[in-house]
C-alpha positions as CSV (number, residue, x, y, z in Angstrom):
1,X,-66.7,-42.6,-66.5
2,X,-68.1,-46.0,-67.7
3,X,-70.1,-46.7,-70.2
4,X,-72.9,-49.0,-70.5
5,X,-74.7,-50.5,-73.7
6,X,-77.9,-52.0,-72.8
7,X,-79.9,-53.7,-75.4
8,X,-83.2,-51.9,-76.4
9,X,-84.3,-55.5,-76.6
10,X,-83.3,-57.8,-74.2
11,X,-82.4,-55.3,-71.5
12,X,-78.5,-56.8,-71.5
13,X,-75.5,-55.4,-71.0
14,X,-73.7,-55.9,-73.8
15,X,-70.3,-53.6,-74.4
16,X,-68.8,-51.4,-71.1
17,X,-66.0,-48.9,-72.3
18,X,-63.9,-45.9,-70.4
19,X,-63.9,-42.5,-70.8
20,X,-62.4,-39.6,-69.9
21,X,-64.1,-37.2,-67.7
22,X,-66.8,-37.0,-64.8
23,X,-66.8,-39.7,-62.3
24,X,-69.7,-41.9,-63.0
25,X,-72.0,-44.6,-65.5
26,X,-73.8,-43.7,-68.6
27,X,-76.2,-45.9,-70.0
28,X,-76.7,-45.7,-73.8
29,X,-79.6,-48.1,-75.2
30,X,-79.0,-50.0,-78.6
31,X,-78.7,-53.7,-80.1
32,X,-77.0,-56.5,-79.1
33,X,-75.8,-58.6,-82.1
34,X,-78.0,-61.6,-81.2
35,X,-80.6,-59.4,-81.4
36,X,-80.2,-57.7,-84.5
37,X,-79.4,-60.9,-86.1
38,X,-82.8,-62.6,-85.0
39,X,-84.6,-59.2,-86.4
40,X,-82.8,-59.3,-89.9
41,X,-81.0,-56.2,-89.0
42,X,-77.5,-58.0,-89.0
43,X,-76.4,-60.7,-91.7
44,X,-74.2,-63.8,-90.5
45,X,-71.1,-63.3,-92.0
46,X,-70.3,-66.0,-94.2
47,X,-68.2,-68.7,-93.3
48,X,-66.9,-67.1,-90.3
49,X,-66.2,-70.0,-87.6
50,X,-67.3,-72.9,-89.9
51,X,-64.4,-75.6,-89.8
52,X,-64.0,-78.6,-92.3
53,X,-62.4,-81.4,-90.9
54,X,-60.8,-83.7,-93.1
């Protein structure tokens, strides 16, 4: 069975994972991370892919 997570949001697709069991899709409704981070429900972690160059 696939899984789809669709944004509540944007209406994307944004994670599809496998399971065991019946033949068929499930769609399960949540938040993308760009979403969540433009509504302040997600921080930006910090420094996380900043490079200095030298």
């Amino acid at each position: 069975m696939k899984i789809y997570y669709v944004c509540e949001y944007c209406d994307q697709v944004f994670n599809v994972s496998e399971a065991e069991g019946q033949e068929g899709a499930v769609e399960l409704r949540g938040i993308c991370d760009e979403c969540a981070l433009e509504l302040g429900l997600k921080e930006i972690p910090f420094m996380q892919n900043q490079h200095y160059y030298n």
